[in-house]
C-alpha positions in Angstrom: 1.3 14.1 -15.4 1.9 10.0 -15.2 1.7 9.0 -11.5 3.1 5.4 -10.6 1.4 3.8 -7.6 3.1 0.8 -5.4 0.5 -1.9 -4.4 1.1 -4.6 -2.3 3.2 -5.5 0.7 6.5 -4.8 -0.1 9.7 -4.8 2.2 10.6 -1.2 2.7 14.3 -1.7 1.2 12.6 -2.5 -1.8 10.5 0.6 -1.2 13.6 2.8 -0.9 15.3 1.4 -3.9 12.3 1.7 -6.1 12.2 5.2 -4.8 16.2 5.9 -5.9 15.8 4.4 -8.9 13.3 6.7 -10.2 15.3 9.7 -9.0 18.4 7.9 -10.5 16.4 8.1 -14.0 15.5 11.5 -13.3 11.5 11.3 -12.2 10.3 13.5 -9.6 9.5 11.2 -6.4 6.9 12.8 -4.5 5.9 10.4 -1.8 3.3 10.6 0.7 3.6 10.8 4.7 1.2 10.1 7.4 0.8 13.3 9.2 -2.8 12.8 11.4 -2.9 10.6 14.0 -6.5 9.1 12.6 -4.7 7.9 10.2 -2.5 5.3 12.2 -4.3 1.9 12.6 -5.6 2.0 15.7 -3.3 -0.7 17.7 -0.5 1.0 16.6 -1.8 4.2 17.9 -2.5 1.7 21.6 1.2 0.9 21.5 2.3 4.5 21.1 0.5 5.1 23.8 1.3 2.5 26.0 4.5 3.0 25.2 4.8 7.0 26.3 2.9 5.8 29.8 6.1 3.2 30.1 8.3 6.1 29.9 6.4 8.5 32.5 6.4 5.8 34.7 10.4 5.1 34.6 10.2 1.4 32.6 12.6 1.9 30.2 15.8 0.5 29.5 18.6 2.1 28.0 19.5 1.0 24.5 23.3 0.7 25.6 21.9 -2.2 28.2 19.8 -3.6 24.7 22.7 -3.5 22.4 25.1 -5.5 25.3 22.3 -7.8 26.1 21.9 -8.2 21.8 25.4 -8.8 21.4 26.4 -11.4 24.7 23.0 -13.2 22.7 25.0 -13.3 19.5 28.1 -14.1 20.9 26.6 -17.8 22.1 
């Protein structure tokens, strides 16, 4: 078996179309996913966190009020 390993930063579009491309040719893609929590870094694992204590405590805003708020941004 010939395994092909990505190094580097890459943007994820480029991920995705290095991914299609090999399943275009007709390679198997197996990719990996990041299933244990250990494995997060751990200030993204702070912002999870911080982010599900937001929620239980009602400071959240509903992406309807983000997109208009996006959008009236745009618009000027």
């Amino acid at each position: 078996m010939n395994v092909v390993q990505l190094h580097g930063n890459i943007p994820f579009e480029k991920y995705q179309m290095a991914v299609e491309l090999l399943r275009v040719i007709g390679l198997e893609v197996q990719t990996e996913e990041i299933t244990e929590k250990e494995e997060l870094p751990m200030n993204v694992i702070q912002g999870i966190e911080k982010g599900k204590k937001d929620i239980e405590q009602g400071r959240v805003i509903r992406s309807e009020d983000v997109r208009k708020k996006a959008q009236a941004i745009c618009e000027n």
